[in-house]
C-alpha positions in Angstrom: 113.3 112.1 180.3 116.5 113.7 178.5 116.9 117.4 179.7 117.6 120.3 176.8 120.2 122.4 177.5 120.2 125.8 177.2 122.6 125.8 174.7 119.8 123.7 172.6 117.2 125.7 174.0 118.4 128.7 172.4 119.5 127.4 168.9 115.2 125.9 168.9 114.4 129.8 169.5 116.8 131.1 167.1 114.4 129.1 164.4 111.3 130.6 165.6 110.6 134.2 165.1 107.7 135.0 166.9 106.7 134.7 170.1 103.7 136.1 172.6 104.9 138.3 175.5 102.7 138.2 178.1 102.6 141.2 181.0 100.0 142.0 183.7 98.2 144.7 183.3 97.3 147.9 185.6 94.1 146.1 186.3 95.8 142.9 187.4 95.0 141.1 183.8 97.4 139.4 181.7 98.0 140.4 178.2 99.5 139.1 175.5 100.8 140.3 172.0 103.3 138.9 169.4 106.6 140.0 169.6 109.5 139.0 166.7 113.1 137.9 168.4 114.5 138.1 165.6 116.9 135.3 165.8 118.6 137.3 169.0 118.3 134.4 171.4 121.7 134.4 173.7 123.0 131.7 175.3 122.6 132.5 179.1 118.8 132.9 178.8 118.3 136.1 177.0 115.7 137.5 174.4 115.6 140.4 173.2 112.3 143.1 171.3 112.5 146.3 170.6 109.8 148.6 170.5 108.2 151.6 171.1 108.2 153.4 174.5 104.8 154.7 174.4 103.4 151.3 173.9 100.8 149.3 176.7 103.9 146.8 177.0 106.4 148.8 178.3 104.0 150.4 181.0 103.4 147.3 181.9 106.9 145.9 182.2 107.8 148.9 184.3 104.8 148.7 187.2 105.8 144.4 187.1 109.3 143.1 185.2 107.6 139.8 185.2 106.9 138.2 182.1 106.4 134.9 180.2 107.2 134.5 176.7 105.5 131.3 174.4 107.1 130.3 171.5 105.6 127.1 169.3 107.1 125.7 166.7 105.2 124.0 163.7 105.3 120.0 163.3 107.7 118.6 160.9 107.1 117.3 157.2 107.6 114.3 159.2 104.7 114.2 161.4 106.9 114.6 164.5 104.8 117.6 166.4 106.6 120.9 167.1 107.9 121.9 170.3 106.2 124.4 173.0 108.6 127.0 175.1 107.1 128.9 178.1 109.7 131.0 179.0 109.0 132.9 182.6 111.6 135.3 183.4 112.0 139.7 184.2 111.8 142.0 181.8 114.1 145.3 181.7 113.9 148.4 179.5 117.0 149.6 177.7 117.5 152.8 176.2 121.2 152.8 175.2 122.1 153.4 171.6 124.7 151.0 171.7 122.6 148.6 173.1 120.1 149.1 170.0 123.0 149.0 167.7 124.4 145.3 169.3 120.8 143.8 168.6 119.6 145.3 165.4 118.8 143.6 162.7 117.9 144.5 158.8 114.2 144.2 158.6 113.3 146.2 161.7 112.7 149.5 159.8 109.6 148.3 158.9 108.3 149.2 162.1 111.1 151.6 163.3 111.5 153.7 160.6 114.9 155.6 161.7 116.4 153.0 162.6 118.4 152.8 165.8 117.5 156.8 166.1 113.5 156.3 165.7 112.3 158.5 168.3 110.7 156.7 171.3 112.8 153.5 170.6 113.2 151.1 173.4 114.9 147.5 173.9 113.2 145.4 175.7 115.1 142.3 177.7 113.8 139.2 178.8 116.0 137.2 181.2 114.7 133.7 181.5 114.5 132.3 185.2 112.7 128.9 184.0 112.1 127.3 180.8 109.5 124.5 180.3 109.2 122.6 177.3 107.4 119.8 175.8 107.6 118.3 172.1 105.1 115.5 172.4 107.7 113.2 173.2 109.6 114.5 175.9 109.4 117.7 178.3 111.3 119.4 180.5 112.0 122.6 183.0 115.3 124.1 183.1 115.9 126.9 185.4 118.3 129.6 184.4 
């Protein structure tokens, strides 16, 4: 069994946009919703959303910062099946302009219409503690 590097790991989520987040809930639950990365995928183990404050997410993120994120991506032309990402690591939420302007991307003010100064705008972090993966040939965990 070869192990991906982080390095590797990251360029495989830069291809894939979206991902599910999942948080526990107030009532001990776990929910999930798609969430688009897009393409900001660092190489020590970071992902990055933004969204909006008032949201379920970030309620949930602030009673419990732990998280998993799934990413698939599709099989190839090839017939070679795609690869699975759970990524388990502690969310944070950012409020720094500067911040927002580092990670912003063109395409975003489709949902956050003002840009970096949409009311309510929030940055949400994802540091990965452990990342399994599996691509129907090989699998692996790598621990950040």
């Amino acid at each position: 069994m070869t192990t991906m590097t982080l390095s590797e790991i990251a360029n495989r989520l830069k291809k894939i946009d979206f991902c599910m987040l999942a948080t526990k809930t107030e009532t001990g639950a776990i929910s999930h919703r798609p969430m688009s990365n897009n393409g900001d995928v660092e190489y020590d183990g970071d992902s990055w959303f933004f969204s909006h404050d008032d949201t379920n997410k970030v309620a949930d993120i602030r009673r419990d910062p732990r998280v998993t994120l799934s990413f698939t991506e599709p099989p190839s032309l090839l017939g070679k099946p795609g690869i699975f990402f759970s990524i388990e690591g502690r969310a944070t939420i950012i409020r720094e302009r500067t911040q927002f302007q580092e990670h912003w991307v063109d395409g975003l003010e489709r949902w956050f219409t003002q840009g970096v100064d949409t009311p309510g705008l929030v940055l949400i972090k994802v540091h990965a503690d452990r990342i399994q993966y599996w691509d129907g040939e090989e699998n692996g965990i790598v621990k950040v």
